[in-house]
N, C-alpha and C positions, 0 to 999 in steps of 0.2 A: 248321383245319389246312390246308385246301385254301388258304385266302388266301396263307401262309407258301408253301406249296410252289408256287403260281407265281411270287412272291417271288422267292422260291430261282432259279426256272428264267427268268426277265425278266429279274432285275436282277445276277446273278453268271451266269447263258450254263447253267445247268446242265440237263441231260438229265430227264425225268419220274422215271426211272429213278434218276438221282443224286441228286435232290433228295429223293425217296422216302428213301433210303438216308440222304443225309445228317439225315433229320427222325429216323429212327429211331435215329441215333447220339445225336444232338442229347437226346432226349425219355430215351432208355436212362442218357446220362453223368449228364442232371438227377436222375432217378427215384434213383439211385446217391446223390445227397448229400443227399437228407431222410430221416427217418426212415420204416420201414418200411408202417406205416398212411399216411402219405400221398403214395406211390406212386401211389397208388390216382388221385386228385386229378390228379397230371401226369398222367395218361392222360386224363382225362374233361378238361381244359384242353387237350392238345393235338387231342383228340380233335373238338373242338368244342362238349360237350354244353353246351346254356345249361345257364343258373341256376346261383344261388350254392349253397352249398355250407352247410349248416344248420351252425349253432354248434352245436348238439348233437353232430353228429356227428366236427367234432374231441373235444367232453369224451369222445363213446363211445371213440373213438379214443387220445385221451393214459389213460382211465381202462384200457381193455386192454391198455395197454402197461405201467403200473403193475403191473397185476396179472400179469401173465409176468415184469417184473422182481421182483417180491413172494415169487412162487413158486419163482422162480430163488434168489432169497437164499436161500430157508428150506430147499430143498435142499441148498444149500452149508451152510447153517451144520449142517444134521442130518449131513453128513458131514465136515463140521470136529469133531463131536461124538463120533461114531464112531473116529477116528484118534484124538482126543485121550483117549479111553476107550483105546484100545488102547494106546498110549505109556504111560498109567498103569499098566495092567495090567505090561506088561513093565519099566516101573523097578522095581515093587512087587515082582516077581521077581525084580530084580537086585539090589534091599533084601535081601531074602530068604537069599540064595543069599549073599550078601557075610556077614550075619550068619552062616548057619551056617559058614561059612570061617573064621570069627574062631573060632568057639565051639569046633571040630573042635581048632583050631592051640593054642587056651587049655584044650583039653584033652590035648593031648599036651605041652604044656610042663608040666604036673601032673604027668602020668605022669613025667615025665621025670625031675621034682626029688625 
């Protein structure tokens, strides 16, 4: 990173100070448009730290983010479950309640005749 930020400060005139600042914009706007596990990676790349970056640790990486979106579904769908229980419950009422209106109204037309 230090190579960039003399970069920065030779070759565009800028301050230690602004160049600093601009590397941290720079490093924040990138971290912003990958996904969240490799965050991690823009830092240890801007940072400097050698060595690669083990293939395992993307699969840890893509395989925990599966598993929060996994757990994420099953949530949603246990509460799409619950509402849709509950909507049945309340038309099953309204079945209900409709029937005995009929049967009430088909007993006073009896009386009636």
């Amino acid at each position: 990173m230090q190579e960039l930020l003399n970069k920065l400060m030779s070759e565009v005139g800028l301050s230690a100070e602004q160049a600093q600042k601009t590397m941290t914009t720079v490093v924040d706007f990138v971290k912003s448009k990958v996904p969240g596990p490799l965050a991690a990676n823009i830092d240890a790349m801007f940072s400097g730290a050698k060595g690669e970056m083990k293939e395992q640790t993307y699969a840890d990486k893509a395989g925990d983010f599966a598993e929060a979106t996994k757990d994420k579904l099953e949530d949603l769908a246990e509460q799409a479950k619950e509402k849709l229980g509950d909507v049945a419950d309340k038309a099953e009422d309204m079945a209900k309640d409709a029937l005995n209106k009929l049967k009430g109204f088909w007993r006073r037309r009896e009386k009636e005749a």
